[in-house]
N, C-alpha and C positions, 0 to 999 in steps of 0.2 A: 504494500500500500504506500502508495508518494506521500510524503507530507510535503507539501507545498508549500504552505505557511510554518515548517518547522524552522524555529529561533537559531538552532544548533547543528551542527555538523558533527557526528558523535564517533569517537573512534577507539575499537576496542583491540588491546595488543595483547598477545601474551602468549604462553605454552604452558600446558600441565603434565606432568608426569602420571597414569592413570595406570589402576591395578590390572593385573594382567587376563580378568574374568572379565572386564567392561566390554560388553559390547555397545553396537551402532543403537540400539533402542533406546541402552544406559544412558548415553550422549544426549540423543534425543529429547528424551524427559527433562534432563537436566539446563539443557539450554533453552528449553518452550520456550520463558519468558524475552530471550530476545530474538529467536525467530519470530513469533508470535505480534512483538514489538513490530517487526518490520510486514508485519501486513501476508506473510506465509503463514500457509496451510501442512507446511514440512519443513524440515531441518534440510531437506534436501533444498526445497525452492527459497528458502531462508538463510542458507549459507553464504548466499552471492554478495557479494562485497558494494555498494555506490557506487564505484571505480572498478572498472574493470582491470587494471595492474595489481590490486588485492587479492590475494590468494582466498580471501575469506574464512570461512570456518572448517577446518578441515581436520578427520578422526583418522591419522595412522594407525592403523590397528595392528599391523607386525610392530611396532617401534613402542606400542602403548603411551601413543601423545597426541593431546590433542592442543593443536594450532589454531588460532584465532591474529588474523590479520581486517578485520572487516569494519565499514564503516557503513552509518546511518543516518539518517533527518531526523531527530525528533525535540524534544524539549526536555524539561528540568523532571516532567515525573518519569524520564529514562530511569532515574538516579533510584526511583522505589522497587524497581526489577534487579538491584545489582544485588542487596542481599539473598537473596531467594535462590538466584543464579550463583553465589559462591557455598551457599551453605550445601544444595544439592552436588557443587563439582566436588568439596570437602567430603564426600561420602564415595566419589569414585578413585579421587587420589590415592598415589600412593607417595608421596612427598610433597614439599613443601613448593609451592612457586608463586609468581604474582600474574597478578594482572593490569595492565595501565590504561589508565581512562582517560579519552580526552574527550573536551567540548571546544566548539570554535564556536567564536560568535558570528553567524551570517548577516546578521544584522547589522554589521558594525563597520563600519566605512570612512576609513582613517581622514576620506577628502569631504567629507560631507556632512560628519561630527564635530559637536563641540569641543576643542583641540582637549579640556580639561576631562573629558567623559571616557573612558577608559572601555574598552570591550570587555565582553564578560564572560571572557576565556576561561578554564578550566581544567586540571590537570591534578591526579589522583590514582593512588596505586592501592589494589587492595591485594591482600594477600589469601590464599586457599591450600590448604593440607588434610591433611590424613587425622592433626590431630595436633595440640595446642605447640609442643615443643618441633613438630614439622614447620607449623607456622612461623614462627620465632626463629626459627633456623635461616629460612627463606629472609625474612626480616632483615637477619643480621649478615647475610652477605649481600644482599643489597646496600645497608649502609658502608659496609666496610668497601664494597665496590665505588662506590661514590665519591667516600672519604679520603680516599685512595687515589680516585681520580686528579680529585682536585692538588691533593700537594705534591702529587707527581710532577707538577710546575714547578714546584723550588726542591723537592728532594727525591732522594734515588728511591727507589722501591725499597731498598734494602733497610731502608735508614727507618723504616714507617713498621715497623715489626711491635715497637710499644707501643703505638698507636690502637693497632689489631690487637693486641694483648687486653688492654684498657676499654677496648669495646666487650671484647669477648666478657672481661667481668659483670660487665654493666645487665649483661643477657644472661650469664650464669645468676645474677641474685635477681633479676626480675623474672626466670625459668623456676627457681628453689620458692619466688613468692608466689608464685603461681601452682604450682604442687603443694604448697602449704593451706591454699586456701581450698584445694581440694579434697586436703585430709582434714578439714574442719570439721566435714559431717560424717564422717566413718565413726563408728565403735572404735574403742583402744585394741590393739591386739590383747589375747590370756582369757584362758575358758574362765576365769573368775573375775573379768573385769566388768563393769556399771556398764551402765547403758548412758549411752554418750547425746547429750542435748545437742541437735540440728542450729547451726546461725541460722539456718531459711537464707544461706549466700550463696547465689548462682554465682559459679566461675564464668569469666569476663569471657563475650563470644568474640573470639580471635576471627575476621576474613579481611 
């Protein structure tokens, strides 16, 4: 379905690493909400990219990855389909990966706008796994990838070894608060231990 009047050029990047029982239906199910989005009646007629140089959405199934290159017309409640879409890929995964989102604003016309009005461009990575410390994994080599990136301008690769070490803690004590709060509601281990009061705390949903 065209959106004509869509505010936004929407573009979703990414690869997941997916367990090795997923099939093409698994796929399917899991991405309705943004074929469905784009006005298909399948994942097959849904997968085509705006742009014909987009590979769009596509399920290697000897390599168990599924690719997503593809872009869309839509607006801002794009953004209410993306949980739904990571929580269902976090159930085929079998590691940690991201996904990057972008919006362009079509509307926005650098000659024609008030010079102080800015476009309402957008740019957002979510992340999807198997399961909290998959996520967190992905996470953290994205930032160390980045961080990396950047002072590779003034130093050697070599030299950036605390830097990574110094991230890595930051993920090892936010990994430990994270399994802490998981063990909140469990019983103590010991056939003679009390019965252990619930906080009522859901662990934070990682995508």
């Amino acid at each position: 379905m065209q959106r004509y009047n869509a505010p936004f050029e929407i573009h979703v990047h990414g690869q997941a690493a997916l367990r090795v029982d997923v099939k093409l239906a698994d796929v399917e199910e899991a991405l309705k909400p943004l074929w469905r989005y784009a006005g298909a009646r399948s994942l097959a007629e849904g997968a085509k990219s705006s742009f014909d140089d987009e590979p769009g959405i596509q399920f290697l199934h000897q390599e168990h990855l599924l690719q997503i290159c593809w872009t869309v017309n839509g607006d801002d409640d794009f953004r209410q389909i993306l949980d739904e879409v990571c929580m269902s890929l976090n159930e085929l995964s079998s590691a940690g990966s991201t996904l990057e989102i972008s919006f362009n604003d079509l509307n926005f016309d650098p000659e024609d706008e008030d010079p102080e009005q800015d476009p309402r461009d957008d740019f957002f990575v979510l992340f999807i796994g198997p399961n909290p410390s998959a996520i967190m994994q992905a996470e953290r080599d994205l930032l160390i990838q980045d961080v990396t990136l950047m002072m590779e301008r003034h130093f050697n690769a070599n030299e950036l070894s605390g830097v990574v070490s110094e991230i890595d803690k930051l993920y090892k004590k936010r990994f430990n608060a994270l399994v802490h709060s998981l063990d909140i509601g469990k019983p103590p281990r010991g056939a003679n231990s009390g019965s252990s009061r619930s906080t009522g705390r859901k662990p934070r949903r990682l995508h």
